[in-house]
C-alpha positions as CSV (number, residue, x, y, z in Angstrom):
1,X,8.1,51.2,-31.0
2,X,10.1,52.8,-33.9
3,X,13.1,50.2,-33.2
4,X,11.0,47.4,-34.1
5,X,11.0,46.0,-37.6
6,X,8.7,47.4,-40.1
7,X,6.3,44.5,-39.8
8,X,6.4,44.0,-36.6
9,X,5.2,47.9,-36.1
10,X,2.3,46.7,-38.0
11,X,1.4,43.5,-35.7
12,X,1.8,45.6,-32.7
13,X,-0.8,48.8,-33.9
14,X,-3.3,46.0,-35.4
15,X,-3.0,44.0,-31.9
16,X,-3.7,47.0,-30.0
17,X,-6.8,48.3,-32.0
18,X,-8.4,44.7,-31.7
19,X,-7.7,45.1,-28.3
20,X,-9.1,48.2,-27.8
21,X,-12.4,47.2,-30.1
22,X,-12.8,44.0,-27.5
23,X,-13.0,46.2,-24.9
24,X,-15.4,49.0,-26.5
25,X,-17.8,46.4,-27.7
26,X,-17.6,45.2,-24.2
27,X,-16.4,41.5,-25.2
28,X,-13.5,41.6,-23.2
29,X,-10.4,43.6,-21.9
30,X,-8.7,43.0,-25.4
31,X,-5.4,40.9,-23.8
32,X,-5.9,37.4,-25.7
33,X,-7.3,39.0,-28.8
34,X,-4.9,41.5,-29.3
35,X,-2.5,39.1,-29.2
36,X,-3.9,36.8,-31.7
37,X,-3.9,39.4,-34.5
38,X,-0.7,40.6,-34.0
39,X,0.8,36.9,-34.5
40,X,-1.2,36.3,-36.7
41,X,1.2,39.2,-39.1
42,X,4.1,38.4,-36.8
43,X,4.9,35.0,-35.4
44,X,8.2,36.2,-33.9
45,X,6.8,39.4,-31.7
46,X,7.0,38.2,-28.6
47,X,10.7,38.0,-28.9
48,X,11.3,41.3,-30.9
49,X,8.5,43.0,-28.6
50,X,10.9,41.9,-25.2
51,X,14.1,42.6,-26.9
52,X,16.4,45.9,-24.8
53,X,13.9,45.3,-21.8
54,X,14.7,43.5,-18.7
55,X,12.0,41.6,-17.7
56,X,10.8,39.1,-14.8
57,X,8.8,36.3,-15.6
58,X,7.0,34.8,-12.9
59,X,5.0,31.5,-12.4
60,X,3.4,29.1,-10.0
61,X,0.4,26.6,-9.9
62,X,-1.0,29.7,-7.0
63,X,-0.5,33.3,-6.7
64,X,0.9,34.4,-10.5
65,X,-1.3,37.1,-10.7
66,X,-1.1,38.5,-6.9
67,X,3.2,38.1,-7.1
68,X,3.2,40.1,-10.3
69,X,1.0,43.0,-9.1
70,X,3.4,43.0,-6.1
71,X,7.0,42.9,-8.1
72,X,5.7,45.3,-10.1
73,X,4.9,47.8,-7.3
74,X,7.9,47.5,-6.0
75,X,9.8,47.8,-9.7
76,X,7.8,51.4,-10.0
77,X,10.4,53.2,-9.1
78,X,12.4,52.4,-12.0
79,X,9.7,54.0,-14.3
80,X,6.8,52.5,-16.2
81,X,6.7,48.5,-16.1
82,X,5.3,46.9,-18.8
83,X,2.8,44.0,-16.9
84,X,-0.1,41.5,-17.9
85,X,-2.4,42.7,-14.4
86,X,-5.4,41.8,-16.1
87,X,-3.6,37.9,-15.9
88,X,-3.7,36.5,-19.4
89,X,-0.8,34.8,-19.1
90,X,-0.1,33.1,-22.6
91,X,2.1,34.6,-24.9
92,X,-0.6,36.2,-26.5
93,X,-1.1,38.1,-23.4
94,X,2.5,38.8,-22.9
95,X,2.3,40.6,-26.3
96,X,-0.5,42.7,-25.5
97,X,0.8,44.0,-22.5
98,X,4.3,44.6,-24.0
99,X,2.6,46.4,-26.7
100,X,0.6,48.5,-24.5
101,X,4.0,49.5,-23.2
102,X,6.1,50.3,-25.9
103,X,8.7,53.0,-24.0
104,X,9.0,50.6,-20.7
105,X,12.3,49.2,-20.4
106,X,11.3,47.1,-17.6
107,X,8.6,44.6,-17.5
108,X,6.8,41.7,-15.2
109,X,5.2,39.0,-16.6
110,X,2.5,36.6,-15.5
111,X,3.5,33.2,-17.3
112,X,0.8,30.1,-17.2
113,X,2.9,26.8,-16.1
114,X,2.8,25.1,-19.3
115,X,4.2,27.7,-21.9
116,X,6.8,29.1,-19.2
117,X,9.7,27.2,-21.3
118,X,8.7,28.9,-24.6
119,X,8.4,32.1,-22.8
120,X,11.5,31.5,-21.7
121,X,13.4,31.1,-25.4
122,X,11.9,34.1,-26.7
123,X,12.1,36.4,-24.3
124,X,15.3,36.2,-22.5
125,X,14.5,37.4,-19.2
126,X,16.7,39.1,-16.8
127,X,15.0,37.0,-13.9
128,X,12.5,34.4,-13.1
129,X,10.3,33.4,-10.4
130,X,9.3,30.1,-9.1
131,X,7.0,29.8,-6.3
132,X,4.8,26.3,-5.9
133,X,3.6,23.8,-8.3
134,X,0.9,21.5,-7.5
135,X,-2.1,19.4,-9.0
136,X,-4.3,22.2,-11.2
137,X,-6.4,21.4,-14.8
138,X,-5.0,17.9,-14.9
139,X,-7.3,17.2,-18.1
140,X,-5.1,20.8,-19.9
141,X,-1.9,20.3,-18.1
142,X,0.9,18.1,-18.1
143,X,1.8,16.0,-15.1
144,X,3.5,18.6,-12.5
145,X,7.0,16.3,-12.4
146,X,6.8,16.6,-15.9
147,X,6.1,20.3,-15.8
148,X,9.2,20.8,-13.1
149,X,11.6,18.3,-15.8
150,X,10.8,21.0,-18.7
151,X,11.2,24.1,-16.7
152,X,14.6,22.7,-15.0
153,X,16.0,21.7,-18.6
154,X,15.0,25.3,-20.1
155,X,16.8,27.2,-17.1
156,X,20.0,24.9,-17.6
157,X,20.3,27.0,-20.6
158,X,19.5,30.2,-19.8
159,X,21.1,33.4,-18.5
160,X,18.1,34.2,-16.2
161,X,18.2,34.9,-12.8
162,X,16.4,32.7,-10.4
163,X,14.5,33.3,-7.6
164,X,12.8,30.5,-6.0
165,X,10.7,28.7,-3.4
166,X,13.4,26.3,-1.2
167,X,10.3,24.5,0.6
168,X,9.0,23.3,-2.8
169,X,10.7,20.4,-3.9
170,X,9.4,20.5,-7.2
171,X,10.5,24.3,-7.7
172,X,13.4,23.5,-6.2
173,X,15.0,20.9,-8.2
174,X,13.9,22.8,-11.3
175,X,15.2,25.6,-10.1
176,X,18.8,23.7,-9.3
177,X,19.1,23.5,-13.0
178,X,19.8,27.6,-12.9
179,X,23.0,28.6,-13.7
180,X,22.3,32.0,-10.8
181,X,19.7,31.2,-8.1
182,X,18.1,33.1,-5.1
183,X,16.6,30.9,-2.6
184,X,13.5,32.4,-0.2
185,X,12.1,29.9,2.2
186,X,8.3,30.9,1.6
187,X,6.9,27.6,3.1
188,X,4.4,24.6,1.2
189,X,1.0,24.0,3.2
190,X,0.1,21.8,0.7
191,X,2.6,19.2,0.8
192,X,0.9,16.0,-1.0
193,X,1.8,16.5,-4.3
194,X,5.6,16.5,-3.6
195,X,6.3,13.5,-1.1
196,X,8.3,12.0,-3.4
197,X,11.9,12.9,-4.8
198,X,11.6,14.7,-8.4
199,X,15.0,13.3,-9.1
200,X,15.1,10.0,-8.8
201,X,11.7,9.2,-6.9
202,X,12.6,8.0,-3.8
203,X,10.8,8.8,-0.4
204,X,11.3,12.3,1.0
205,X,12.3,12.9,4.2
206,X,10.6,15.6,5.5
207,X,11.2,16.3,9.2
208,X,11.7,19.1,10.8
209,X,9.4,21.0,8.7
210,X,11.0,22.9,6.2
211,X,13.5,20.8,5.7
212,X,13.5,18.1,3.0
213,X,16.0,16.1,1.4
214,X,16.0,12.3,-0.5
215,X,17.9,9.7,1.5
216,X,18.3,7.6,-1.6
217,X,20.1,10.3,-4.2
218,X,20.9,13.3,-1.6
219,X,18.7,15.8,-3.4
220,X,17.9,18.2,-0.3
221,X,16.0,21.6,0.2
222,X,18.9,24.5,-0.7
223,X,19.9,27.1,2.0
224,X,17.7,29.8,2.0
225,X,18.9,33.9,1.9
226,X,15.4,34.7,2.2
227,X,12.7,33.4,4.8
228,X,9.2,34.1,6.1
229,X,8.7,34.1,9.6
230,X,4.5,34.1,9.8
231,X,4.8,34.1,13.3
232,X,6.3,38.1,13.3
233,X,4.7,38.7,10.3
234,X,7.8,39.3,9.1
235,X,10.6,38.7,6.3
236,X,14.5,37.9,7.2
237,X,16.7,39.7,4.4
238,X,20.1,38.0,4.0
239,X,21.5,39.7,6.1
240,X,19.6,38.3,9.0
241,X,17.2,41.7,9.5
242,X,14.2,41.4,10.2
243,X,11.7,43.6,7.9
244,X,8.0,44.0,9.3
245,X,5.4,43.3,6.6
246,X,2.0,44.6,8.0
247,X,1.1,43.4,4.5
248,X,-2.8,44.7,3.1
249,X,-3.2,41.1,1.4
250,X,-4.2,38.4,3.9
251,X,-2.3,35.0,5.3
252,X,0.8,33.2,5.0
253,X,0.6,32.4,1.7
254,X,0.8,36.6,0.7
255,X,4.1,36.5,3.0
256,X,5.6,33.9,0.7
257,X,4.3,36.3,-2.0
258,X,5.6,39.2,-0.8
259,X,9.2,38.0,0.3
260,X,9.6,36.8,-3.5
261,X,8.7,40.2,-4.6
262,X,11.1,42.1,-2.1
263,X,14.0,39.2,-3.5
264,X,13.2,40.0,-7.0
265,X,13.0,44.0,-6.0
266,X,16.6,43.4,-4.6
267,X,17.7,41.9,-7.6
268,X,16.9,44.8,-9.6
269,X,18.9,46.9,-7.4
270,X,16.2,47.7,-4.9
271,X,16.5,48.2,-0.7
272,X,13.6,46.0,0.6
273,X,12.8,49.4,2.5
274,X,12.0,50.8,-0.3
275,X,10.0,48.7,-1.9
276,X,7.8,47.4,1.1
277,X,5.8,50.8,1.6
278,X,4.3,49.8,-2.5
279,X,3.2,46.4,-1.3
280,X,1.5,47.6,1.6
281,X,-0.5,49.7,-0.6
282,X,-2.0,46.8,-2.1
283,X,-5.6,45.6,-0.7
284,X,-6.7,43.1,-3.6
285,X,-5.7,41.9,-7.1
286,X,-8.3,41.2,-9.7
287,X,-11.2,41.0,-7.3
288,X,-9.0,38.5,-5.3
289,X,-9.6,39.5,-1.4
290,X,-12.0,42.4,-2.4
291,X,-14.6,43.4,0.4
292,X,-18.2,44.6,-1.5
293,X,-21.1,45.7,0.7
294,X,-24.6,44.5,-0.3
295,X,-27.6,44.5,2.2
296,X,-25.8,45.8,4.8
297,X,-23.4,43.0,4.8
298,X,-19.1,43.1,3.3
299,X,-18.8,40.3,1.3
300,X,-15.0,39.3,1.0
301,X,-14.2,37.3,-2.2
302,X,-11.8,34.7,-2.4
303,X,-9.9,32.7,-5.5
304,X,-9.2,29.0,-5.1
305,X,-8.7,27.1,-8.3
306,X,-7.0,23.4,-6.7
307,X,-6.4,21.6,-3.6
308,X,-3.9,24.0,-2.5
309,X,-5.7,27.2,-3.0
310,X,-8.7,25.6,-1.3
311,X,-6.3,25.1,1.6
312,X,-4.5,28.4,2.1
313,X,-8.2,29.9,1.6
314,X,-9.3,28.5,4.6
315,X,-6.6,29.7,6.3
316,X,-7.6,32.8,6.3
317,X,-11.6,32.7,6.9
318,X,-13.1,35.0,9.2
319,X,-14.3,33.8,12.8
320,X,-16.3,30.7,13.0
321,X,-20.2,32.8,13.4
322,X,-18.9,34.1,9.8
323,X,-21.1,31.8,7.1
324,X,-19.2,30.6,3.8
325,X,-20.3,30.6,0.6
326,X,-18.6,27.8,-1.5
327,X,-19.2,28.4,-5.3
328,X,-17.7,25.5,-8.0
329,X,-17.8,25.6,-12.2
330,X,-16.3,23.1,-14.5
331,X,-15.8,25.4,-17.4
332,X,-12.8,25.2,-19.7
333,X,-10.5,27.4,-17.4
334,X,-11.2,26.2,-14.8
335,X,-10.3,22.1,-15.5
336,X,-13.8,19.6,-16.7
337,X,-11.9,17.3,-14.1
338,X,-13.5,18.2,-10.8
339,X,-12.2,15.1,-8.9
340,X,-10.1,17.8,-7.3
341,X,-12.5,18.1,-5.0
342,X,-12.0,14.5,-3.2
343,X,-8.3,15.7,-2.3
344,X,-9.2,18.9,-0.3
345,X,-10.1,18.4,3.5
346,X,-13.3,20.5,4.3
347,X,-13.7,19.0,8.1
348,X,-12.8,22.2,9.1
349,X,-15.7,24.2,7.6
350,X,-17.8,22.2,10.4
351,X,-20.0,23.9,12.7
352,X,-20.2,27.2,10.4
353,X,-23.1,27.8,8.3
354,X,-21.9,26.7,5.1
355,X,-23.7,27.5,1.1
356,X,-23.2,26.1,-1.9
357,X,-22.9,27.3,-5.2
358,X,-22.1,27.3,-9.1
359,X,-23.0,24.9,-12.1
360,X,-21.3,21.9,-10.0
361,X,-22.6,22.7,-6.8
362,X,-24.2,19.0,-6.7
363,X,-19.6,17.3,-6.6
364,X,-19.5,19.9,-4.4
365,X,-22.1,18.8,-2.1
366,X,-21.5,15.3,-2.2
367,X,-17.5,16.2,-0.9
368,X,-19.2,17.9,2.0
369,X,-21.9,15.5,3.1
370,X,-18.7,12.7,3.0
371,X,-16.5,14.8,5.6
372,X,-19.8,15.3,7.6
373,X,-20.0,19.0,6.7
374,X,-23.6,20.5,7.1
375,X,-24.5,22.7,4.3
376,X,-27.4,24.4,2.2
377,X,-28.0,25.1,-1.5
378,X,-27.9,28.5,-3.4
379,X,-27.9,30.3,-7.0
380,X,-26.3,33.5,-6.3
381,X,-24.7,35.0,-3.5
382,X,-27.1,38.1,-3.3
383,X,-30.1,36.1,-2.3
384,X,-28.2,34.1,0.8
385,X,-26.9,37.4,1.9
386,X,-30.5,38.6,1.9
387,X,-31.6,35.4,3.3
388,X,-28.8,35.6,5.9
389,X,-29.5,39.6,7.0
390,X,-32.8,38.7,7.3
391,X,-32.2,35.8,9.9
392,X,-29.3,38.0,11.5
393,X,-29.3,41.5,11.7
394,X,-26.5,41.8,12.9
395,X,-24.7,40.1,10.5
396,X,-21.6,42.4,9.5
397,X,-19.3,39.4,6.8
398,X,-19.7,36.4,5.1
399,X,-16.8,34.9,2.8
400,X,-16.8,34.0,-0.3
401,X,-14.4,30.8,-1.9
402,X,-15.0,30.4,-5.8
403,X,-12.9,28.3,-8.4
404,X,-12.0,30.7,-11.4
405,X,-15.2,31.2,-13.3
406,X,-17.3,31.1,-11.0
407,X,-15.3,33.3,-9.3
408,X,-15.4,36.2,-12.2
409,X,-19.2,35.2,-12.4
410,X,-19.5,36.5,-8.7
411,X,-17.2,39.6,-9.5
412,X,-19.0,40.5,-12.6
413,X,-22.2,40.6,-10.5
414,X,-21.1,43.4,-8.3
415,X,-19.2,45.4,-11.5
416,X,-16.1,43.5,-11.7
417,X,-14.7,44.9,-8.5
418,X,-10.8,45.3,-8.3
C-alpha cells in the first residue's frame, strides 16, 4: 500500500471501509461499492492498484467464476493471490479485491466480457484466459462477433500471455491476434453460435469434431498443447502425459475448466502435479454445485445463465427417477430478453418429473409444453421438496437449474451456501 501515490492511498482505505460498511449493514459483500468510492477520488486506481503484480485475467460467456477459484488454487503456492471470488467482475470489483490485497504480488481476476479490453489497458496482465463466448444478456451486451473483434484488436497490442480455448472459433480468432498464445483443446457443446467464420463469414467446416477451419479464407482451429480427454477423465500435458483429474466439480465442462487452470498454473512456472491436488479440493464455487439437505432430501444447485449453460447443466443431472426444479428471473443481471429460452433443447428433460419456478416461470412453461415436456408449477423449492418427500420417502436428490438471480434467490434461502 505505501508505494501507491498519496491519493490513491486515500481511494483505496475509503473503498475498503465502504466495503466493509456494505457488508456490516448486511447490504452486500462490499465488492461493487467499494469500488465506486474509491474511483470516485481516483479514476486511475485500477491501474496504479495492478502495477508490480503479475496478474491473470480471465473471461468467458460460462465458467469465469469457477476457472478463477481454480487458477487461483493452483497459484497458492506462490503466496497470497489477490482474487474477485465473490465474482464482481467489473473494474470496480477488480479494485476491491486488489485493495483487499495490498502485499499480494500475484493476482486472478474474473473479467465480465464486455469491459475485458479496458481491463486489459489498465492493468497489464502477465496472462489472459479465453475459454467460450456465446449468446448471454443480448439486451446489455454487444453482439459476441463484435465482442471477439474488440478482444482480438486489444490483444494485438498487448504483452499478455494467452491461454485459450482452440475448439472456440470465436476465442480462437481473438486469441490469434496474441502476440504469445497457449492453445488447450477444452471442447464447445454448444456450437450454434459459431457456425460461421469470425473472419470473413464464410461457412465453417466442422467435421471431425474438434476440428474447424473456413474453406473460403483458411482460418482453421490452432494445434492444441493442451487437450481434455472426458472419456479418461483426464488432461494431456504437452508433453503427451496423461494427468488423471478425479476432479470434485462435475462434467465436461469443469475438465475444460480445469485444463485452463493447470495451463495457466504452468505458465506461472507450476508442475501440473502440483497444482492438481488444489483443484481436487474444490467441491463448489459460489453456491455453484453445492449439495444442502432439507426434509431429508440433498438438494444440488446448479448456475445456468444462456443456452449453453442450460446445456452443459443437463449434462450433468442425476439419474432419470431424480425430479428437476427449473427456476427463471428476468432481472437486470440476468438479461430482460428471455427469448433465450426458445434456443435451448429441453426434450431431454422428458419422462422426469419436472417443476417450474421464478418470476418467469410462465416463458418458461410455455418452452416446455412446445418440446412436449410434462411439468408442474412452484414458488419455492422448499415446498416441492416437502411435497416430493411426502409422495416418496425414499427420495434421497433432486436438482436444481436457476438463471443468476434466481439462482442467489435459492442460495440466499438456505444461508447463502458456498
Amino acid at each position: 500500500m505505501s508505494e501507491l501515490p498519496l491519493r490513491a492511498q486515500l481511494a483505496s482505505v475509503l473503498g475498503k471501509g465502504a466495503a466493509s460498511l456494505s457488508r456490516a449493514t448486511g447490504r452486500g459483500d462490499g465488492s461493487v461499492i467499494g469500488g465506486r468510492i474509491a474511483l470516485k477520488v481516483e479514476p486511475d486506481l485500477l491501474a496504479k492498484l495492478a502495477r508490480g503484480r503479475r496478474l491473470t485475467l480471465v473471461s468467458a460467456t460460462n465458467g469465469k467464476t469457477t476457472t478463477t477459484r481454480l487458477i487461483t488454487a493452483a497459484l497458492r503456492d506462490l503466496g497470497e493471490v489477490a482474487t474477485n471470488d465473490q465474482g464482481a467482475n467489473m473494474p470496480t470489483g477488480h479494485i476491491t479485491a486488489l485493495s483487499r490485497y495490498p502485499d499480494a504480488r500475484v493476482g486472478v481476476l474474473e473479467v465480465d466480457e464486455k469491459y475485458l479490453p479496458q481491463v486489459i489497458r489498465d492493468t497489464k496482465p502477465a496472462v489472459t484466459v479465453l475459454m467460450n463466448l456465446s449468446r448471454d444478456q443480448m439486451d446489455r451486451a454487444s453482439e459476441i462477433n463484435l465482442l471477439a473483434k474488440k478482444w482480438r484488436d486489444v490483444l494485438r497490442t498487448s504483452e499478455t500471455h494467452v491461454i485459450a480455448n482452440a475448439d472456440d472459433p470465436l476465442v480462437a480468432w481473438a486469441g490469434l491476434g496474441a502476440q504469445h498464445a497457449t492453445w488447450v483443446a477444452g471442447g464447445q457443446r454448444w456450437k450454434e453460435d459459431s457456425w460461421c467464420c469470425p473472419e470473413c463469414g464464410g461457412h465453417l467446416k466442422r467435421d471431425p469434431d474438434p476440428h474447424w477451419e473456413c474453406p473460403e479464407c483458411g482460418l482453421r482451429r490452432p494445434d492444441a498443447g493442451w487437450a481434455v480427454d472426458n472419456a479418461s477423465d483426464s488432461v494431456i500435458d504437452p508433453n503427451g502425459g496423461a494427468l488423471r483429474l478425479d476432479l470434485g466439480l462435475p462434467g465436461d465442462a469443469n475438465r475444460s475448466n480445469a485444463a485452463i487452470a493447470l495451463a495457466t498454473a504452468a505458465a506461472y512456472g507450476i508442475h501440473p502435479k502440483q497444482a492438481l491436488p488444489r483443484l481436487r479440493e474444490i467441491r463448489s464455487v459460489a453456491g455453484r454445485y453445492t449439495s444442502v439437505v432439507t426434509h431429508g432430501v440433498e438438494v444440488r444447485l446448479l448456475l445456468a445463465k444462456n443456452p449453453a449453460g442450460w446445456l452443459e447443466s443437463f449434462a450433468v443431472l442425476g439419474p432419470p427417477d431424480v425430479p428437476v426444479l427449473l427456476s427463471v428471473n428476468a432481472q437486470i443481471p440476468d438479461g430482460k430478453d428471455t427469448s433465450w429460452l426458445w434456443d435451448v433443447d429441453y426434450t431431454v428433460l422428458r419422462g422426469r418429473r419436472v417443476f417450474v419456478l421464478g418470476e418467469r416461470r410462465t416463458d418458461l412453461a410455455l418452452r416446455l409444453e412446445t418440446d412436449d415436456v410434462a411439468f408442474e408449477t412452484a414458488d419455492r423449492v422448499d415446498d416441492v421438496v416437502a411435497r416430493l418427500k411426502g409422495e416418496r420417502p425414499d427420495l434421497t436428490k433432486v436438482d436444481v437449474i436457476a438463471n443468476y438471480t434466481a439462482f442467489q434467490q435459492i442460495r440466499a434461502a438456505y444461508g447463502r451456501v458456498q
